[in-house]
N, C-alpha and C positions, 0 to 999 in steps of 0.2 A: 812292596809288591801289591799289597791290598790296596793303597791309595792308585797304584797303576791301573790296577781293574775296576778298582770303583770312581776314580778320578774323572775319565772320558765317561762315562756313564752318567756323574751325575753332570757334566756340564752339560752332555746334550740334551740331559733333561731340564737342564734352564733355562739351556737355549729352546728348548721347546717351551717350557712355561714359558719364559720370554714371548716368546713369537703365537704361542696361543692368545693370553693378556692383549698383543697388541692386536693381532688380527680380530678378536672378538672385538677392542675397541673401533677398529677401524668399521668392522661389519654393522656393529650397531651403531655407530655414528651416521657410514649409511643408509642403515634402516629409518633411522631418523628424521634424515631428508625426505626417504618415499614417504613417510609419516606425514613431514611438515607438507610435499607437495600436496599432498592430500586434502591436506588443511585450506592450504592455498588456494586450491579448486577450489574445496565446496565454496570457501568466503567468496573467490570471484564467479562461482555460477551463482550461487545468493545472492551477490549483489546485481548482476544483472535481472536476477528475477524479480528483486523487490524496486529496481531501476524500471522495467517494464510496468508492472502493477502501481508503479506510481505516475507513468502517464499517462495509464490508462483512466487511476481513479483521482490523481492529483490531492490526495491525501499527505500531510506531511510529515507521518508517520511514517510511512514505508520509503519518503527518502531517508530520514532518520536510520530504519532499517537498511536501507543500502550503505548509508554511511558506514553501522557498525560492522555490516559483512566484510568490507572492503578494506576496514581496521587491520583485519588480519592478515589480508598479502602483503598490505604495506608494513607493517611490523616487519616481515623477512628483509623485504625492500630496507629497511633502515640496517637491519644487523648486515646484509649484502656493501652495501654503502662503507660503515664503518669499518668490518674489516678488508676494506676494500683501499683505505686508507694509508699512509707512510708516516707515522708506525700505526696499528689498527686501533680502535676504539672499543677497546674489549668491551666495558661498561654500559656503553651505546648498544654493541653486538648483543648484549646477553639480555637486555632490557627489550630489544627486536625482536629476539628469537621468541621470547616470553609472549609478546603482546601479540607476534605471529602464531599462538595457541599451541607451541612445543613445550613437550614434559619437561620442570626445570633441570631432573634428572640428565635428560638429551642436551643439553645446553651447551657444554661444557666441552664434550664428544662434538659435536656438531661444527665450536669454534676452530677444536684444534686440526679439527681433517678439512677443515678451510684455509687455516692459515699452512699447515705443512702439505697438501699436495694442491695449491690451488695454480701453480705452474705445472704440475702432470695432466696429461691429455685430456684422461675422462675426466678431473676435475675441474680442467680449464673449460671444455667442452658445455659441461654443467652450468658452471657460471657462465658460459656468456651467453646459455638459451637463458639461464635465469634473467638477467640484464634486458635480456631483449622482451622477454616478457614482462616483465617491471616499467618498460618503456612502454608498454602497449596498455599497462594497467592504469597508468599516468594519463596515457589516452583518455580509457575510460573515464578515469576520476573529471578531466577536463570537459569531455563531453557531459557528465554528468549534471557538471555544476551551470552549463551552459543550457541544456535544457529545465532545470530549476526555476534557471532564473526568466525563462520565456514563460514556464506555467507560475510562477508567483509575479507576474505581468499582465497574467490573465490570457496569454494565447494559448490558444486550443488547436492549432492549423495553421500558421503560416508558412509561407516555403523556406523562410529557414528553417520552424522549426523542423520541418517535414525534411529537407536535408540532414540534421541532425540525427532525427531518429533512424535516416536509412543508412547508417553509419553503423550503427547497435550491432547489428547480425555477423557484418563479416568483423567487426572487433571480436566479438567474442567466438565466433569463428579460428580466429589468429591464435587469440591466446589455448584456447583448446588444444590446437596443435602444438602450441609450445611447452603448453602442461604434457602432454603425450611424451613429446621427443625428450624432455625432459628427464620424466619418469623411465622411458629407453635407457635413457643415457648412464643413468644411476645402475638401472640392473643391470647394463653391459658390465659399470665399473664393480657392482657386488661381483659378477659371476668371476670378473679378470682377477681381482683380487684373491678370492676362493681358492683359483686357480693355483697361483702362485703361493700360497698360504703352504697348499696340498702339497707341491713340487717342493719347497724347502722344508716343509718337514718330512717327506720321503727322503733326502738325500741324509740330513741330520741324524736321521733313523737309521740310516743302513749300518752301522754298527750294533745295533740291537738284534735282539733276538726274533726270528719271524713271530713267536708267540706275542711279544708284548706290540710288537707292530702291528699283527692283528688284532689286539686287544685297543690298541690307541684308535687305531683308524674307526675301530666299530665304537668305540666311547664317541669318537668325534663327530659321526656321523649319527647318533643318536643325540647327542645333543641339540645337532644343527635342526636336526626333524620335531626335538622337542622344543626348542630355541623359535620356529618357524611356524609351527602350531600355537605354541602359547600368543606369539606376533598376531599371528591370523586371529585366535579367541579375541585377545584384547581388543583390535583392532574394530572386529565387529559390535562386540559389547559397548568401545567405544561409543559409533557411529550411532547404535539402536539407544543409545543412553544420550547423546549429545543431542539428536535430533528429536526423544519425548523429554528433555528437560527431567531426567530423572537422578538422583544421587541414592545413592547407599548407605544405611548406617546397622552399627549391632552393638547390643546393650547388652551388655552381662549384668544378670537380674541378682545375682550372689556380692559381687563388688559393686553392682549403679555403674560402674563407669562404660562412658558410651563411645564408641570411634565411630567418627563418618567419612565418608570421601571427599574432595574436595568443591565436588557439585552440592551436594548435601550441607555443605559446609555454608557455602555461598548462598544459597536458600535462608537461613540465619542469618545473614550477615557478617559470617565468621570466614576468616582467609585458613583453606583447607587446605590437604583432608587435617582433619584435628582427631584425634585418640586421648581416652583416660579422660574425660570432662564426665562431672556430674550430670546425669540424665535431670535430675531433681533440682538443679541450678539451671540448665535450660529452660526449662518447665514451668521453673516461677520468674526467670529475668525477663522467659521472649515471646512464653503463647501470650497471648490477649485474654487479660483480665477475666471477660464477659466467656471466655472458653476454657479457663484453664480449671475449672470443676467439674467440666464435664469431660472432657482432655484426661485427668488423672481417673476419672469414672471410666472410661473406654479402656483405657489402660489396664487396668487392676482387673475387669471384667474379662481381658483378651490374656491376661497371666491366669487366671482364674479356668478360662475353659478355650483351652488352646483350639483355633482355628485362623484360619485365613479372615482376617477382618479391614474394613477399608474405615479411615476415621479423616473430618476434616476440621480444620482448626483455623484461626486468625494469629499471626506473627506480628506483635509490637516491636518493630526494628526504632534504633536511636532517629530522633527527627520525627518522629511519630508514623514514619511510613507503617502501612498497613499489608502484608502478605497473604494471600491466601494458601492455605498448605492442604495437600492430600498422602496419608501415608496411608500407604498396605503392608501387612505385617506378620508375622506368625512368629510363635512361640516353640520353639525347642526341650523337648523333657528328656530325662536322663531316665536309668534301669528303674527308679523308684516313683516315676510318673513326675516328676517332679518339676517345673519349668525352671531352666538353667543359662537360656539365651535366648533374644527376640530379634529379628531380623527384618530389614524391608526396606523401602525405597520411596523415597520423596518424592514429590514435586512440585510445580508453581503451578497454579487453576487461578491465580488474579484472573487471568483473562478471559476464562468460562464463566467468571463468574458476573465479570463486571458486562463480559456479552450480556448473560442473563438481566443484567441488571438495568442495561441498556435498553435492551427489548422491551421489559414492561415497561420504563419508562416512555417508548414509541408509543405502546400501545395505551398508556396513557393520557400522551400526548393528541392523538389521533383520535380517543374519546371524547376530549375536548374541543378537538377542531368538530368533529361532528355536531357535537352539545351546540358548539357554536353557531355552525351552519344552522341549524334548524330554530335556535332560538333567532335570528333575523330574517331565517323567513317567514315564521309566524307574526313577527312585530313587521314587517314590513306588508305581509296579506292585510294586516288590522288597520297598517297605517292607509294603505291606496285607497281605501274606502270613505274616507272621512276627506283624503285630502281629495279625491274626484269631485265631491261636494263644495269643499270649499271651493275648486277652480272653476266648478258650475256656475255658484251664486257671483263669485266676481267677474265671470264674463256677463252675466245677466244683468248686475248692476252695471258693468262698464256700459252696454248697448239695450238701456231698458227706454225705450219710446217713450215712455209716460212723466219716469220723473228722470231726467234728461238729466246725469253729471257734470258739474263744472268743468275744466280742461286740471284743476289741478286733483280734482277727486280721481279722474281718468287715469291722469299718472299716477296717482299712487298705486290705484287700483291694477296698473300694469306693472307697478313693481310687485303687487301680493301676487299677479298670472307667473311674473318671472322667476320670481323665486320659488313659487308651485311646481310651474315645470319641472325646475332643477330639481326641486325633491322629488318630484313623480321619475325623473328619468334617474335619480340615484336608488330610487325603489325597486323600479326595476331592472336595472344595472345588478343590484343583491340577487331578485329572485330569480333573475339569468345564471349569475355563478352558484347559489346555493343549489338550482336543480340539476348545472353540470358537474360540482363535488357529489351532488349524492349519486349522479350516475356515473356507474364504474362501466358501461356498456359502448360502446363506440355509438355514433351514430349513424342513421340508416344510407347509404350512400349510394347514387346514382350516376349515370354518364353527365357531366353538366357541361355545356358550352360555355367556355372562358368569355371569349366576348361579350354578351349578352350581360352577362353576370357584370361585368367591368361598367359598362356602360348605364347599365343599372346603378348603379354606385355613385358613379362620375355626376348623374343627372341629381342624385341626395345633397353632394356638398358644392354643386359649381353656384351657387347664391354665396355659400360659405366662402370660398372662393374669390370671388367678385369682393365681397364685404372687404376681405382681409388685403387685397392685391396683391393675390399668388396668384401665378399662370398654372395653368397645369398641362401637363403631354403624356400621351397616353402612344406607345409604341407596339402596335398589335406583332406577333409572328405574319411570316406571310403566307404558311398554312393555318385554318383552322387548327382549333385545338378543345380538344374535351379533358375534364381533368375528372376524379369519381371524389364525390361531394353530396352537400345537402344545398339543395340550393337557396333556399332562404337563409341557411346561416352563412354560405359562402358571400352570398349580397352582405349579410352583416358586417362578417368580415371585410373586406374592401373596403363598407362605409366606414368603419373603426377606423381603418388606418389609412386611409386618404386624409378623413377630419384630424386624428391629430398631425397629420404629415401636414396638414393647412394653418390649423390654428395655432399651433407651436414653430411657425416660419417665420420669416423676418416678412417686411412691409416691400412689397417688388422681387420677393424670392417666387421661386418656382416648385413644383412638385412634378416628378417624372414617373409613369408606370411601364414597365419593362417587362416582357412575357418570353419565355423562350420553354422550349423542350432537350431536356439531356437527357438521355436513353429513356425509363419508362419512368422520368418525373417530370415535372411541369415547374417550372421557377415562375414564381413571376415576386417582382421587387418595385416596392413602394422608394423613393429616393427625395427625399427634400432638403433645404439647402439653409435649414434653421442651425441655430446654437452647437449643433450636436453635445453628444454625452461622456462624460469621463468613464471609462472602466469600473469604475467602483458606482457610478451609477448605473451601468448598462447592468450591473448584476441585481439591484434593488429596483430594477424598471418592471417587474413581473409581484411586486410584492401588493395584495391588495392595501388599498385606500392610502398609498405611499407615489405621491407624484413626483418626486425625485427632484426637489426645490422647485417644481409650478405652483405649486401650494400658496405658494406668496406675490403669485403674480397676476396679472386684470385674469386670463385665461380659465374659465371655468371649465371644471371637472370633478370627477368622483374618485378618480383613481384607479376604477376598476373594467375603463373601457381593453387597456390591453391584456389582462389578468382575464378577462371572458374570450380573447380575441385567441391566445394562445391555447385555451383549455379549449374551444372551440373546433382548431385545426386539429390539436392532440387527438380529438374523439373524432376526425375526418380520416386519420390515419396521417396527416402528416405534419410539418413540423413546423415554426416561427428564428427564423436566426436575427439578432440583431448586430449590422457591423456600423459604427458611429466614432464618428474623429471631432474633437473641440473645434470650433474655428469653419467646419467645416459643412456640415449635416449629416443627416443620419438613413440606413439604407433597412429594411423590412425586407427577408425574404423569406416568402414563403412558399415552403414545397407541397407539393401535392403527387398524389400517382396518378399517371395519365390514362385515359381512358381512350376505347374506338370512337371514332365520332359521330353523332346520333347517327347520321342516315346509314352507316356500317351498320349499327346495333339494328336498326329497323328491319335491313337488307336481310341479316342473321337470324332474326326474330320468324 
């Protein structure tokens, strides 16, 4: 009779443990997923963000950084795949879910409410928004790799890549929505599940006493609230800890032994969380030599007179890598004042530091370009003076009345004029760019008449011109046009780059100048029909006293006619683009802001 009354009792109390065990497994298996989608987001909004930030700055670091955000969805995308499989690839699965940034805990939960409800609705439903966003993520990776390889080609603007990029927004648009309905779709299946949990253990119940049913139901539903809460803490703690690169450790100062988490862990170079390790074997295997005296000095100091203390140190990792570490920390004392445990939180500053480190180097660097500047224009003031003298006395001798030179003293004497020139004009070629690096000020700029300015120009090199047989064409707008300029440097300008759009053309090539206005700029573009430039030289054509291999050819120069011509425009307010194909020639354009044109300004005046 006792077995009769306690018999039914205790089976539906196992059939509740039972059915409690599974549904918390099945509940956190789901929690899991909203976890991992979680994850999945942030990696695919990170990688589109360090996707954008890398074509803005084309640094190849932050593709890097796209690549390892994007690590993470595809992780899921492989365990998706595997147990996707006939029969599934558990080993695959659980190696995915890991690399996808899920707790290894979750792992396990996660495969088996894949593999046993991935034919019920909400589970089917799940997977196949997952699929389709995994198909959209494959997009991106494509699109990714396709813009890469335009900017490690060197385009900056072509209409593909410009196609390309206007692809970006509604991608990740898409996938947005699909993380949403996704994440929908889970909480539907939590709340259905919940649902049904509740309904069989009310029926299972109804043989029990209303007491102990009220007693279950109220355990159950504190649970779920403490169960939900603690989700929510973790979850935030998470996200504030994953995005400062922070870990956690605490040292019992009575045993030495230390436990950290697995962030903390990984800061070391250690595969966390690890507990029970010697603080004192850390300390001498990993700080760095040069810190670890002063390291044990902060220590003993922070046991000594407990407060909040921040300490920074250097990590000898195997390979000789070098970490930067920052801990904050405090100390715990018991009823007898006594410190009993030390607590705090790591994290990596490499990269504050090496910023720092970077920077002075800038600013060391840029003391020396100044040093530099100013050491050639004083050696260049010192030089024009002695050499004006020299080109004096040898045009005096070339045409002195009295004692008449031979025809071959003549020529020599016009190769000492030729070669003076050229130092006199690379003299002042220096004292042109050293006065435009030391001034940081734009220069003073006015309404100027394009034409005028052109034609001014055109009259400097058409001898040069003739000499070399280039034709030149000159295509004015059919309105006037004023651009806001200096006008003696704008003349300089033009004569720059007309003379080398001549001198570096083939023999019967031609030079074209093109002016047009779009909205409030002024193009106008130098075009000639020489050698043109490879890519890798179009990026070293702005580097002074680097002619980008003319250097070895009849063509004389200094180097630094386009290096003034750019920093020129720079200080007009606008800008120098170079577009240049091998085989072909090369095109100069330069923009300017357009101005009213004089007789408007006079009208207005």
């Amino acid at each position: 009779m006792r077995w009769l009354m306690i018999g039914p009792f205790l089976v539906v109390v196992a059939l509740l443990a039972t059915l409690a065990v599974a549904s918390v497994d099945i509940l956190s298996a789901v929690r899991a997923y909203v976890g991992g989608e979680s994850l999945w987001s942030k990696g695919q909004k990170d990688a589109v963000f360090y996707l954008n930030r890398y074509i803005d700055t084309h640094d190849p670091v932050d593709y890097l950084r796209f690549q390892n955000a994007l690590a993470v969805p595809l992780g899921d995308r492989r365990a998706r795949l595997a147990l996707g499989q006939d029969p599934p690839d558990i080993d695959t699965a659980r190696l995915g879910f890991l690399a996808g940034g899920n707790h290894p805990d979750d792992v396990e939960g996660m495969i088996d409410l894949f593999l046993r409800f991935r034919r019920v609705s909400f589970m089917a439903d799940a997977i196949t928004i997952w699929a389709a966003a995994d198909d959209r993520l494959a997009d991106l990776n494509l699109l990714a790799l396709q813009v890469h390889e335009h900017i490690r080609a060197g385009d900056s603007g072509s209409p593909e890549l410009q196609v390309l990029l206007a692809g970006l927004p509604e991608l990740n648009t898409r996938l947005t929505e699909l993380e949403e309905l996704f994440s929908a779709t889970l909480g539907q299946a939590s709340r259905t599940a919940r649902r049904l949990v509740l309904i069989i253990t009310l029926v299972l119940a109804a043989g029990l006493t209303a007491g102990g049913l009220s007693l279950t139901a109220y355990m159950l539903r504190q649970q779920a609230e403490v169960e939900h809460a603690l989700r929510e803490s973790n979850e935030r703690w998470a996200l504030a800890a994953e995005a400062a690169g922070m870990g956690l450790f605490e040292w019992d100062l009575h045993s030495g032994h230390a436990s950290v988490d697995a962030r903390a862990a990984a800061l070391y170079g250690l595969h966390g969380p690890v507990s029970g390790v010697e603080l004192s074997a850390l300390t001498r295997d990993m700080v760095h030599p040069e810190d670890a005296a002063r390291f044990r000095a902060a220590v003993s100091q922070l046991i000594a007179h407990p407060a909040p203390a921040t300490q920074r140190y250097r990590l000898l990792l195997p390979g000789g890598v070098v970490r930067h570490i920052e801990a904050i920390a405090n100390v715990s004392r018991n009823s007898d004042n006594v410190g009993v445990r030390m607590v705090g939180v790591l994290r990596d500053v490499s990269d504050q530091i090496r910023a720092a480190e970077l920077q002075l180097e800038k600013e060391a660097a840029e003391r020396a370009y100044r040093a530099k500047g100013e050491f050639l224009s004083r050696v260049s003031h010192e030089l024009r003076t002695p050499l004006n003298a020299v080109l004096g006395f040898a045009q005096l001798v070339q045409t002195d009345p009295v004692d008449v030179p031979t025809p071959a003293q003549k020529q020599r004497m016009g190769h000492v004029l030729d070669a003076g020139r050229h130092l006199l004009s690379l003299i002042n070629d220096i004292l042109d760019l050293s006065s435009l690096d030391e001034s940081a000020a734009p220069l003073p700029v006015v309404p100027v008449a394009l034409a005028p300015a052109l034609q001014q120009s055109l009259s400097h090199v058409e001898t040069l011109a003739r000499t070399q047989q280039v034709a030149l064409e000159v295509v004015l707008p059919e309105r006037a046009l004023c651009v806001l300029a200096n006008a003696r440097r704008l003349e300089q300008v033009f004569t720059n780059l007309l003379s080398n759009a001549i001198k570096y053309n083939r023999v019967g090539g031609e030079v074209a100048v093109l002016c047009e206005c779009v909205d409030d700029e002024v193009r106008v573009t130098v075009r000639d029909t020489g050698p043109g430039l490879r890519p890798d030289q179009v990026e070293r054509l702005f580097q002074p006293f680097n002619r980008v291999g003319a250097e070895f050819s009849k063509v004389q120069g200094s180097g630094l006619g386009l290096v003034i011509t750019q920093q020129l425009i720079k200080h007009m307010g606008g800008s120098l683009q170079v577009l240049s194909t091998v085989g072909v020639g090369t095109r100069m354009v330069v923009r300017l802001r357009a101005a009213p044109l004089l007789d408007q300004v006079a009208v207005a005046t």
